[in-house]
C-alpha positions as CSV (number, residue, x, y, z in Angstrom):
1,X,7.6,-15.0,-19.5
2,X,8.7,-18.7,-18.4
3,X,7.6,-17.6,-14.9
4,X,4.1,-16.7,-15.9
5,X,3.3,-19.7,-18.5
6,X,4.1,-21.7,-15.5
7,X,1.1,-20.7,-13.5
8,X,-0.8,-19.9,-16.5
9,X,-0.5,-24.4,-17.2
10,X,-3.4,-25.5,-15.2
11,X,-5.9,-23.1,-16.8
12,X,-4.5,-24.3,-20.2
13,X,-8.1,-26.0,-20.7
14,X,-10.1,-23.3,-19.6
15,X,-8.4,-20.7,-21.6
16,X,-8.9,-22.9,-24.5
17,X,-12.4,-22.6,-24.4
18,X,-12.3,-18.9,-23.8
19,X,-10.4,-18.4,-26.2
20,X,-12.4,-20.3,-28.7
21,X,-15.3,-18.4,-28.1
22,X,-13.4,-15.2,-28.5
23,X,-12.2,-16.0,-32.0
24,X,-15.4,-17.1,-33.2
25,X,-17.3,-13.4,-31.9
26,X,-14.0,-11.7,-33.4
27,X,-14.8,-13.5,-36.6
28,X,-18.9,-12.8,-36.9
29,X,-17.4,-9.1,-35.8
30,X,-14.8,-9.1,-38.7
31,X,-17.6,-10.3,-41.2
32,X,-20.0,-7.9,-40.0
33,X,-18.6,-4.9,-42.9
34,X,-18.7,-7.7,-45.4
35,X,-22.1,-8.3,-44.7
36,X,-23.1,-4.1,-45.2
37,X,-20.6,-3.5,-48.5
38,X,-23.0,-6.5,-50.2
39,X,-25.8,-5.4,-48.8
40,X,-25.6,-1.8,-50.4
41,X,-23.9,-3.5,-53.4
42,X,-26.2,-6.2,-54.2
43,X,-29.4,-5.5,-52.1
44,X,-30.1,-2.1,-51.8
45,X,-30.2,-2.1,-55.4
46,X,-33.6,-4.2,-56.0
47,X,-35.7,-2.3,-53.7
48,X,-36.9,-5.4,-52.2
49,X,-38.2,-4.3,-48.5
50,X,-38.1,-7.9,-47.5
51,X,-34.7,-8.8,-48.4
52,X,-33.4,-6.2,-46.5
53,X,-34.6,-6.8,-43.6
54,X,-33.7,-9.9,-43.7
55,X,-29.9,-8.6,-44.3
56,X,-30.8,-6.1,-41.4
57,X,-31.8,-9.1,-39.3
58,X,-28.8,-11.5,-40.3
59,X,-26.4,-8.0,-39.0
60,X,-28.4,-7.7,-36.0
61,X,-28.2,-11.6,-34.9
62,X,-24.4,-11.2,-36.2
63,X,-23.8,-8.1,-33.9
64,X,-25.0,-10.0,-30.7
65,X,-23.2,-13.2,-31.5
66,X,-20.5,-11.0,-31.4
67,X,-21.6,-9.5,-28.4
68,X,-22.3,-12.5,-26.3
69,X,-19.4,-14.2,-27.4
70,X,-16.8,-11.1,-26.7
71,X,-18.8,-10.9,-22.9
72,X,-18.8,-14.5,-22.3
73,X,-14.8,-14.8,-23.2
74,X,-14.6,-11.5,-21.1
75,X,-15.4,-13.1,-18.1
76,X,-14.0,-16.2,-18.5
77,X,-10.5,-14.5,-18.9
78,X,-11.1,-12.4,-15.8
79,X,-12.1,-15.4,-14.0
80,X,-8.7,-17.2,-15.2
81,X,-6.1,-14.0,-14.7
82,X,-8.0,-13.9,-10.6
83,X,-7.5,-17.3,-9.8
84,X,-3.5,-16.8,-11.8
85,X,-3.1,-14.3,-9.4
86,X,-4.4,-15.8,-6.7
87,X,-1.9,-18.9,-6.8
88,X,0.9,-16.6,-7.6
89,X,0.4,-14.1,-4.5
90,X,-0.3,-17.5,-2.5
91,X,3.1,-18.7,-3.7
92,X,4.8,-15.2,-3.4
93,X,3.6,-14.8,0.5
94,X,4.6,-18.3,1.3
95,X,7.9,-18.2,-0.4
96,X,8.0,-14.6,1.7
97,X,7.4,-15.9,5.3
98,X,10.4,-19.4,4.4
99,X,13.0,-16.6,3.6
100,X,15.9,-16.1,6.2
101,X,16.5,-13.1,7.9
102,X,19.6,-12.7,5.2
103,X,17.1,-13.0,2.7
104,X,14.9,-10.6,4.1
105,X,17.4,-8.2,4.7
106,X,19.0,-8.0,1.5
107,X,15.3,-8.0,-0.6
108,X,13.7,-5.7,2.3
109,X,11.0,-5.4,3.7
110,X,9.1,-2.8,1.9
111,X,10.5,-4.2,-1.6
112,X,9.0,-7.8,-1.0
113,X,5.4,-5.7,0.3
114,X,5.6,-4.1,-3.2
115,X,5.9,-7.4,-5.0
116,X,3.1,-8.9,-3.3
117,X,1.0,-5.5,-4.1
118,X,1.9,-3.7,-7.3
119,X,3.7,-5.8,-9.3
120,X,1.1,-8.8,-8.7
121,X,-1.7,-6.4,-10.0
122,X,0.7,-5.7,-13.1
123,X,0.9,-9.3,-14.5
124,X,-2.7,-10.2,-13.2
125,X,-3.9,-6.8,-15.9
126,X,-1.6,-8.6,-18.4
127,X,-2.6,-11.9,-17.9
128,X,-6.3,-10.6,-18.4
129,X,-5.8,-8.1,-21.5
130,X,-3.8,-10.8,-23.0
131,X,-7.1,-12.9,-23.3
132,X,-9.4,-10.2,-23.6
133,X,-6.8,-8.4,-26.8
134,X,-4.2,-11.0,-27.3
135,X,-6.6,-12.8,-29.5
136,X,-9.3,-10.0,-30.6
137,X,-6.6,-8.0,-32.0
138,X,-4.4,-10.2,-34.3
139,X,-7.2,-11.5,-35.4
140,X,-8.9,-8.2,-36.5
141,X,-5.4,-7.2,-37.9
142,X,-4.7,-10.4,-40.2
143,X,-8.0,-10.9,-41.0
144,X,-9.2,-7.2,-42.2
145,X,-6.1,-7.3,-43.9
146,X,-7.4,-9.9,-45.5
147,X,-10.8,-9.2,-46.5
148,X,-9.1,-5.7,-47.8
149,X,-7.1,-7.5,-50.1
150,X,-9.6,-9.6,-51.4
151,X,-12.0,-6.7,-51.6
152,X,-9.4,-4.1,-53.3
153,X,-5.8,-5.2,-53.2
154,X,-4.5,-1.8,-54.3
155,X,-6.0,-0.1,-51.9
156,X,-5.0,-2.7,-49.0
157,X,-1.3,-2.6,-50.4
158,X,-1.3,1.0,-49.5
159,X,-2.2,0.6,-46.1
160,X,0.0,-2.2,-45.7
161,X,2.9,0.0,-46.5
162,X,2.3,1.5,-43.2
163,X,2.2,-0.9,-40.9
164,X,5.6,-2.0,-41.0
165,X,6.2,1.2,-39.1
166,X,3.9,1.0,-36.6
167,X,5.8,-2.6,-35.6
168,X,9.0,-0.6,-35.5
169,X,7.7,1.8,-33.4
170,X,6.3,-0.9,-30.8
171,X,9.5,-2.8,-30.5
172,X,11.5,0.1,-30.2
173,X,9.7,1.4,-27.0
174,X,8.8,-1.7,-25.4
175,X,12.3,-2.3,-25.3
176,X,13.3,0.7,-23.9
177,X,10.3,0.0,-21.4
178,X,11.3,-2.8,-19.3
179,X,14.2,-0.9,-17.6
180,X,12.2,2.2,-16.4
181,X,9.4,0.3,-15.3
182,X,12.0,-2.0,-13.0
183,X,13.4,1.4,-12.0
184,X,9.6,2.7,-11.3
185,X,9.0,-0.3,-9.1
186,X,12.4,0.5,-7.3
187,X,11.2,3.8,-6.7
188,X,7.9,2.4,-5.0
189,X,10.2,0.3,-3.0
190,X,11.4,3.6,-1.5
191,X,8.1,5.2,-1.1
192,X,6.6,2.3,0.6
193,X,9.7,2.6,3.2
194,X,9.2,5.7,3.5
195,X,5.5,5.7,4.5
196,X,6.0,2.3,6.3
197,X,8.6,3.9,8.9
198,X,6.3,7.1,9.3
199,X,3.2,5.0,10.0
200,X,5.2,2.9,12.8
201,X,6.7,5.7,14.0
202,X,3.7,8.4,14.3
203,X,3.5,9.2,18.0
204,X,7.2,9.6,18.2
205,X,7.1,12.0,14.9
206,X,4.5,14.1,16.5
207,X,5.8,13.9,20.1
208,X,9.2,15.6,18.9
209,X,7.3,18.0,16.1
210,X,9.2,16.3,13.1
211,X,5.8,16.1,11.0
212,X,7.5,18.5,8.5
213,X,10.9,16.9,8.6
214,X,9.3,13.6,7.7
215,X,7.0,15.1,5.1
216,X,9.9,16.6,3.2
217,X,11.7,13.2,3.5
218,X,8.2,11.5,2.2
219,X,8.4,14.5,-0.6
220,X,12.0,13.3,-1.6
221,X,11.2,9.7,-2.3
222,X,7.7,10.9,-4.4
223,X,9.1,13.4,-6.2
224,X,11.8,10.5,-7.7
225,X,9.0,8.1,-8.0
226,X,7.2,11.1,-10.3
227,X,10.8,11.5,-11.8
228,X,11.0,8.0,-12.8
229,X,7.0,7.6,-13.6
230,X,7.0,10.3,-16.0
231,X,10.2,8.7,-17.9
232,X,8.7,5.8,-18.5
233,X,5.1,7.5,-18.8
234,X,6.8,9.7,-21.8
235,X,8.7,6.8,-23.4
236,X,5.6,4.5,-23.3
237,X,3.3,7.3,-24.1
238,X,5.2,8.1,-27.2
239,X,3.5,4.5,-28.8
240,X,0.1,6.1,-29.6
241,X,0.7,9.9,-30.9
242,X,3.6,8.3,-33.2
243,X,1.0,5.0,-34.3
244,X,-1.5,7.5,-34.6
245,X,0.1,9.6,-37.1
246,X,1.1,6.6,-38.9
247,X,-3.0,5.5,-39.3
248,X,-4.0,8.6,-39.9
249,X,-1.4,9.1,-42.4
250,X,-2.4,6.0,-44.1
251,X,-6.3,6.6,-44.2
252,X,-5.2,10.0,-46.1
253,X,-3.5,7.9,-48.4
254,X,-6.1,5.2,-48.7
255,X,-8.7,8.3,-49.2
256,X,-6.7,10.1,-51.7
257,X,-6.1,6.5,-53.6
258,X,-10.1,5.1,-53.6
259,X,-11.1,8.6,-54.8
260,X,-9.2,8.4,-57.7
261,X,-10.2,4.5,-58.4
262,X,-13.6,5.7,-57.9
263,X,-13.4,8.7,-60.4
264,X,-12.1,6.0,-62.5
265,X,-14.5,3.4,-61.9
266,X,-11.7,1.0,-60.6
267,X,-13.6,0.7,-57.3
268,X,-16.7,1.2,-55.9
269,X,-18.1,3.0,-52.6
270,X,-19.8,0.5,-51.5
271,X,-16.5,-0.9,-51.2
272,X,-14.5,1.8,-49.7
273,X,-17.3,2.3,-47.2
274,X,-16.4,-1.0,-46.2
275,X,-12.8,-0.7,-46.3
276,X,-12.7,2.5,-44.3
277,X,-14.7,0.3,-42.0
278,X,-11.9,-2.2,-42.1
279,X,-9.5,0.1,-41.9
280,X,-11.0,1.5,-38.9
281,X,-11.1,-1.6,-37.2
282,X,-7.3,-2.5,-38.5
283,X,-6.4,0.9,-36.5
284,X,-8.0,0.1,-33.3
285,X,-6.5,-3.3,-33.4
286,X,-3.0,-1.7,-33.6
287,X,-3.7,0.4,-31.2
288,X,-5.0,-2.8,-28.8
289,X,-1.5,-4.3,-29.8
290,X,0.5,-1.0,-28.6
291,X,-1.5,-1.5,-25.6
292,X,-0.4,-4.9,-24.9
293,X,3.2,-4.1,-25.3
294,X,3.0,-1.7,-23.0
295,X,1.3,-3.6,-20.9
296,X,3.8,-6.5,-21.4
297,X,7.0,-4.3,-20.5
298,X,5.1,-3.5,-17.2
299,X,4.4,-6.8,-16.3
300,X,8.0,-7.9,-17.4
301,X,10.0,-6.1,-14.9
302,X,7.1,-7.3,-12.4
303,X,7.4,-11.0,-13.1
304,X,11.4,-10.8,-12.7
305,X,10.9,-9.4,-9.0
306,X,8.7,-11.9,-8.3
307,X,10.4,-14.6,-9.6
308,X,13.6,-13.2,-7.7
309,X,11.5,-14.0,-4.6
310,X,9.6,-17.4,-5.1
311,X,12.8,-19.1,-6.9
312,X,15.0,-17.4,-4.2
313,X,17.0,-21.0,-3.2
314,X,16.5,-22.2,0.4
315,X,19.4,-20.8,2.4
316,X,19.0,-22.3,5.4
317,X,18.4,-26.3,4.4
318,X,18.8,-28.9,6.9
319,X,22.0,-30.4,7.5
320,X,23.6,-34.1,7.4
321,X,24.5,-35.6,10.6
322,X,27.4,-36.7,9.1
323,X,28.3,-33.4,8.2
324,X,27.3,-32.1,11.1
325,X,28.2,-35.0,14.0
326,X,25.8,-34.4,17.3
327,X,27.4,-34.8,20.6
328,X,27.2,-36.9,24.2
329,X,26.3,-34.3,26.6
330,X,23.7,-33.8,29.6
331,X,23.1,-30.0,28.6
332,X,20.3,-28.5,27.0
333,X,21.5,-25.9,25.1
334,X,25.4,-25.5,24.2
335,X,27.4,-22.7,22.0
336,X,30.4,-23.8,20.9
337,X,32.8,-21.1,20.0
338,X,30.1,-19.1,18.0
339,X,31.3,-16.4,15.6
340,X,29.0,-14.7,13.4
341,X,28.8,-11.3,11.1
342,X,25.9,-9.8,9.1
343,X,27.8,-8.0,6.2
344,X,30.9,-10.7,5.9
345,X,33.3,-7.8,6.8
346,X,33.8,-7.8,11.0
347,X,32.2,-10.5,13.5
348,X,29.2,-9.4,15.2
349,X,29.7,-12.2,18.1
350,X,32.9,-13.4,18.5
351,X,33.9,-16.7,20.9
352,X,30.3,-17.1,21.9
353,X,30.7,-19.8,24.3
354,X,28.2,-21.2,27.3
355,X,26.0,-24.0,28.2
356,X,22.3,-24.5,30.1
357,X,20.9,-27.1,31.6
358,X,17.7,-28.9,30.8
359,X,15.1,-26.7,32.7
360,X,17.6,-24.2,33.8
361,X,17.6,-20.6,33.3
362,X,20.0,-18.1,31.3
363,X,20.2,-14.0,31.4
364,X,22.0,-12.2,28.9
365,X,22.8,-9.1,30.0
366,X,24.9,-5.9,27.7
367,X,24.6,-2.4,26.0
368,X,22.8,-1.7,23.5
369,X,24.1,-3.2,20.1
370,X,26.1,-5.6,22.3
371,X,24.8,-8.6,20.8
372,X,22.1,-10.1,22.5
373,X,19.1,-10.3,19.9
374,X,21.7,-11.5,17.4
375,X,22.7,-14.2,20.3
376,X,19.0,-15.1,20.1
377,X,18.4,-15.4,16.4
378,X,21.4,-17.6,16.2
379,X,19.9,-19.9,18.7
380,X,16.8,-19.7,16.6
381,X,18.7,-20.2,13.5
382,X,17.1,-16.7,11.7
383,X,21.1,-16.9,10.5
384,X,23.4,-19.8,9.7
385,X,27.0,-19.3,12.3
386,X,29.9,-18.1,10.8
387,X,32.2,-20.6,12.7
388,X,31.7,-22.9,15.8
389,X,28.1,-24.8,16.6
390,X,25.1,-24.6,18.5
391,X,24.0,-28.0,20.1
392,X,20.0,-28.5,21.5
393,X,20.1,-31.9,23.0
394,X,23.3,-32.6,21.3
395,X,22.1,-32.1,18.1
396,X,23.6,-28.9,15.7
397,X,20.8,-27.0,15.4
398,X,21.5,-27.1,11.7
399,X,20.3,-31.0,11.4
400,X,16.9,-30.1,12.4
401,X,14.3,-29.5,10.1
402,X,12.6,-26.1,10.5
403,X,9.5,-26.9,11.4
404,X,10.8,-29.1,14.4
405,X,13.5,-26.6,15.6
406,X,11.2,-23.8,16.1
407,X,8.0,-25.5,17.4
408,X,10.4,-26.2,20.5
409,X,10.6,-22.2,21.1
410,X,8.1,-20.0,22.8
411,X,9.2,-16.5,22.1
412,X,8.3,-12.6,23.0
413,X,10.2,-10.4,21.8
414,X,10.7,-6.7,23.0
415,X,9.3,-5.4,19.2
416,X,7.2,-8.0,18.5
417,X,3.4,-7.8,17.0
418,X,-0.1,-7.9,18.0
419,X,-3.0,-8.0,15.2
420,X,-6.3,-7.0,14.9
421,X,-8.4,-9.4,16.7
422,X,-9.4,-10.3,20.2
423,X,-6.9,-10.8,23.2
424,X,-7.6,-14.8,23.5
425,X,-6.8,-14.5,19.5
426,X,-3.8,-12.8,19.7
427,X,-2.6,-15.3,22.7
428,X,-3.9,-18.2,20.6
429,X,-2.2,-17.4,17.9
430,X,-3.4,-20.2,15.4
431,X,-2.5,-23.0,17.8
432,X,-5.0,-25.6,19.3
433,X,-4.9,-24.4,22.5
434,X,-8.0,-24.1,25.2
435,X,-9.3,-21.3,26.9
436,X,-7.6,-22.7,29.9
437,X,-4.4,-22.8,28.4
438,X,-5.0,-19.2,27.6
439,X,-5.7,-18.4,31.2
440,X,-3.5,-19.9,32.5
441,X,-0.7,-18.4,30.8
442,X,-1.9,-15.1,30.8
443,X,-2.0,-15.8,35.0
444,X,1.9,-16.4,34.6
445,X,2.1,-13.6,32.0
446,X,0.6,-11.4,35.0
447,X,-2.2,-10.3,32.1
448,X,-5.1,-12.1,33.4
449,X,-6.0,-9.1,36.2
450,X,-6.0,-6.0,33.4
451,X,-7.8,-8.4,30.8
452,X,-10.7,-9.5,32.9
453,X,-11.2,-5.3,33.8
454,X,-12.3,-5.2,30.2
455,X,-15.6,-5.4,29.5
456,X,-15.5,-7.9,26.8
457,X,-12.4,-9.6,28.8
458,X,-10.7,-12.1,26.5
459,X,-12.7,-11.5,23.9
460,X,-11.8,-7.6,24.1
461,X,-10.5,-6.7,20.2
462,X,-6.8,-5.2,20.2
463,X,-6.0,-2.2,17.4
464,X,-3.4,-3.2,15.0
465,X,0.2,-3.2,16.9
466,X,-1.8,-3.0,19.8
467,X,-2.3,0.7,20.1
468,X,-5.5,0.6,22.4
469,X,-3.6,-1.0,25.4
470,X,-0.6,-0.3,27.2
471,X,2.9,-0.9,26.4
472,X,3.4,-2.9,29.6
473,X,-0.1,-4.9,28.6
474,X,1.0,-5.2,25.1
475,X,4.2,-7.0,26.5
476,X,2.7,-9.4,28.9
477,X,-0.1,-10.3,26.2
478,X,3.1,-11.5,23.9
479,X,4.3,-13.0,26.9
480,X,1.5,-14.9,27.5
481,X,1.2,-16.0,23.9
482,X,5.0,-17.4,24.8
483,X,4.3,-19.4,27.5
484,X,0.9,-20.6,26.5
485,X,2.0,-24.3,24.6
486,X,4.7,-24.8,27.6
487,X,7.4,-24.4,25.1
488,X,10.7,-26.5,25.5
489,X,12.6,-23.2,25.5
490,X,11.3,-20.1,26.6
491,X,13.2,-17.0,25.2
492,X,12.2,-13.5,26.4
493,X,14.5,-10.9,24.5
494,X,14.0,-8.0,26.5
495,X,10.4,-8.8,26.8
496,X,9.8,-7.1,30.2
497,X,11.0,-3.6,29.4
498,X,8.0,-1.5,30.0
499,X,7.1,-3.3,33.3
500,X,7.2,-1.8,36.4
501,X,9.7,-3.7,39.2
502,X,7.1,-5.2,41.0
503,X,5.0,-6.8,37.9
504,X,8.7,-7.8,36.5
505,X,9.5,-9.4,40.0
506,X,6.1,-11.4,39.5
507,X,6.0,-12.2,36.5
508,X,9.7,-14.1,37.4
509,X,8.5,-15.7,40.4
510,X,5.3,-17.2,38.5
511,X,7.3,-18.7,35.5
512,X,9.9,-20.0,38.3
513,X,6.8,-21.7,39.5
514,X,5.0,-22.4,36.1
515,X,7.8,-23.1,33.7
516,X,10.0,-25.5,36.2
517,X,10.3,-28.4,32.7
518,X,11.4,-25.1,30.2
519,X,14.6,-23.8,29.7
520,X,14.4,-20.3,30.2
521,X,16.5,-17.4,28.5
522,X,15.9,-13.7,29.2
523,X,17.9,-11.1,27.8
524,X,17.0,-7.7,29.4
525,X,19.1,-4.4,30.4
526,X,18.0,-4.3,33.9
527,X,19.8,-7.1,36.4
528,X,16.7,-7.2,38.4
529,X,15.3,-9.3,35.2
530,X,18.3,-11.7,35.7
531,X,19.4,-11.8,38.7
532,X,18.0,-15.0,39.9
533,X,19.0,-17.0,36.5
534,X,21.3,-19.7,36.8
535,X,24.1,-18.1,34.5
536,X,24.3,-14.9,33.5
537,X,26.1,-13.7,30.2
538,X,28.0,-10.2,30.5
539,X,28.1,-9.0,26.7
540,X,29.9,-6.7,25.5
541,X,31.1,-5.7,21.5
542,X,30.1,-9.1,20.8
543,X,32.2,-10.7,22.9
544,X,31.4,-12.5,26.7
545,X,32.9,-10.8,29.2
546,X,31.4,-11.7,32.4
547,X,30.2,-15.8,32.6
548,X,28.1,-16.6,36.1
549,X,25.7,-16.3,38.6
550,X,24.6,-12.9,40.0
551,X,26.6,-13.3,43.4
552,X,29.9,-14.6,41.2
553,X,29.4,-11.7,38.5
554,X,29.5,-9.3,41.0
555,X,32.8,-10.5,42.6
556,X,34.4,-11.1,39.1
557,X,33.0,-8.5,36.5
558,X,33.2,-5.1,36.9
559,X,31.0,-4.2,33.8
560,X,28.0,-6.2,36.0
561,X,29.2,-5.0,38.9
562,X,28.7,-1.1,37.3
563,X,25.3,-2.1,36.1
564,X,24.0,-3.1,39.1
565,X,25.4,-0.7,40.9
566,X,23.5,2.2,38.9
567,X,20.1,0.7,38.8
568,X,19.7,-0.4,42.4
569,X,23.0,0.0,44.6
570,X,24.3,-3.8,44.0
571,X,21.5,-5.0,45.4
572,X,17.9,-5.6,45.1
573,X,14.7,-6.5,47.1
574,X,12.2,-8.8,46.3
């Protein structure tokens, strides 16, 4: 719980005083059957009307101390364990969006949406019943055992005996807790996967009639989650019905024992009407503290996940120069014998080698799976190179910091997002850009034409992922949020796919005009999208087979050569 006591530090004061007003209403509440055993004992007895009202009044002022105080520390402790969890979700998101794509791939996706969900509520309930219980509880537990023993220590010694159990029985499931709970939240992992697959992939699920296909594969992954629920659920649940035996086992022996102290005038019933009192209140605090251990094994297993996230290291820090030497050259952009693999097993790129001039233009060109995103996130440095460099104006992308690297990219990608919010938003994107700029680039982005048929025009309001435009307006929206800053490098990773030939054949033409000072890469299956780049890359299983312009690929590369062939005869017309 190192994690948690961390964030908990700068609410140390607060919590102080919260706490401090709790343990004085727990102690006015503790006194409170003190207060009635003399009462009955001593005042009841003299028949004096006056005096017992007075007691009555002196109960009743002591009942809403305890009251107000118990309320007051209530809400202070909920305003503590919101604001806890609102610096650890803050810290959890951003240490989320700094992870690499290696990072991100080996937490996943729907297991780092989880942490940010479920297991933050889980130690924000902790963090809040801690104050709320934490303090109420041992409190009512040490101190009625107290006041028991002072009031009848041979009765109090009997109950005693029991609760020696009861902690038994706590530690012993708690610890068996903290593993199925981590399991449970593995479970949810799945679930979420699950659903967050299905909901991206609806109109292709209903399109091929695989609604029941996915449902049963939704029903797998909920039926283990119930599996590994109801493990925990029974182990936990066991706490109560076995501490509940134990109480009521004690309160039999308690009743058995002040009956015959009674019968024997050892005792009094003024005083076991208190003690059962206390005894009553000694049984709900046990209870409180089975709650918080259960509570606590919950929250354990959440805190770990989360601090697997937020004290994940930086994989991807910036790099020496001396390390890493930059190099004399008049290119932009160079790849120096690039090899790279995801798993560690088998290169993904092999011998990636090329150069592009400042303001020139680069298509990449291959299959499917050939290796062209991956190209692209190397260049972007999602992923460190295996072997060999990349250079950006002689520099190994490695010695820039972040921040700098990737404000010098402008990027739409072919699966990239849209959010719910206007068009000019969406283009915007957070940046301080005018509403010219967002003209202007949605003009290049051939967008401007559709968006002013709206009736809001910019300020029409996109669905999530864009559902409530086209697929070819989706992708010239993201291209216009690409071009809008006139980034040093433009990259557009098959960005153009759902555009007809003559909107694709503008849309080239206008960032030929527009985009003259950026370096321009486009990776795209069809060679009408490339065909008028500087170089083109031929990939193919990773590896470049085909290095030049259109004309000279056609001469010298017969996968190119194939390509073009089958989409428009070798040839094409502007």
């Amino acid at each position: 719980m190192k994690f948690i006591m961390k964030y908990l530090k700068p609410f140390y004061a607060v919590m102080a005083v919260g706490l401090s007003i709790k343990i004085l209403g727990t102690v006015v509440e503790l006194a409170l059957p003190y207060i009635l055993s003399y009462i009955l004992k001593n005042v009841v007895e003299k028949q004096e009307i006056n005096l017992i009202i007075i007691w009555g009044v002196i109960m009743i002022v002591c009942a809403f101390a305890a009251c107000f105080c118990n309320i007051t520390a209530n809400r202070m402790a909920a305003k503590v364990a919101r604001n806890f969890s609102e610096r650890i979700r803050h810290d959890l998101f951003k240490r989320t969006m700094e992870l690499s794509e290696a990072q991100t791939d080996s937490f996943t996706i729907p297991s780092l949406e989880s942490r940010i969900t479920t297991d933050t509520y889980n130690i924000h309930n902790f963090v809040s019943m801690m104050q709320r219980m934490g303090v109420r509880a041992p409190i009512l537990l040490v101190g009625g055992i107290a006041i028991t023993l002072f009031m009848d220590s041979y009765l109090a010694l009997t109950m005693i005996a029991v609760l020696p159990l009861l902690f038994v029985t706590v530690m012993f499931i708690s610890k068996k807790g903290v593993p199925l709970y981590t399991k449970v939240q593995r479970s949810v992992d799945s679930m979420i996967r699950v659903v967050r697959e299905d909901a991206q992939g609806i109109r292709v699920i209903k399109a091929l009639s695989k609604s029941e296909y996915e449902h049963r594969r939704y029903d797998k992954v909920n039926k283990a989650l119930v599996k590994d629920e109801k493990k925990a659920g029974i182990t936990m649940g066991l706490a109560n019905p076995v501490m509940t035996f134990f109480m009521n086992a004690g309160i039999v022996a308690v009743v058995a024992m002040s009956a015959s102290r009674v019968a024997n005038h050892q005792s009094d019933p003024e005083t076991v009407i208190a003690f059962m009192q206390y005894f009553t209140l000694i049984s709900m605090a046990m209870m409180s503290v089975t709650r918080i251990f259960m509570m606590y094994t919950k929250s354990s297993a959440s805190a770990k996940r989360i601090e697997q996230v937020v004290t994940a290291p930086m994989d991807l820090t910036v790099k020496s120069t001396d390390e890493f030497k930059p190099v004399k050259t008049d290119k932009h952009i160079i790849f120096d014998n690039v090899c790279f693999s995801y798993s560690g097993k088998h290169d993904d790129v092999t011998d990636i080698s090329f150069e592009v001039d400042f303001g020139g233009t680069l298509g990449i060109i291959g299959a499917t799976g050939s290796g062209k995103s991956t190209v692209i996130k190397l260049l972007m440095r999602f992923y460190d190179v295996g072997s060999g460099a990349i250079y950006i104006a002689g520099k190994d992308i490695r010695t820039y910091p972040s921040k700098q690297l990737h404000e010098m990219f402008g990027v739409a990608l072919q699966s990239d997002f849209v959010y719910s919010a206007s068009i000019e938003e969406n283009i915007r994107f957070g940046r301080n850009l005018t509403h010219e700029q967002i003209v202007n680039a949605a003009k290049i982005a051939q967008a401007d034409d559709f968006i002013r048929a709206f009736p809001e025009g910019y300020d029409h309001l996109l669905s999530q992922k864009g559902t409530n435009v086209s697929g070819g307006q989706r992708q010239r929206i993201l291209i216009a949020r690409a071009v809008a800053a006139m980034p040093e490098i433009l990259v557009l990773d098959d960005s153009s796919s759902a555009l007809d030939y003559k909107t694709d054949a503008s849309l080239r033409a206008a960032l030929a005009e527009n985009m003259k000072k950026s370096t321009v890469i486009t990776v795209a299956q069809r060679v009408s999208s490339v065909k008028s780049c500087d170089k083109i890359i031929v990939l193919d299983e990773g590896r470049i087979i085909g290095y030049g312009n259109h004309e000279q690929l056609l001469e010298n590369c017969e996968e190119y050569r194939e390509i073009s062939q089958s989409q428009m005869g070798g040839d094409f017309v502007e």
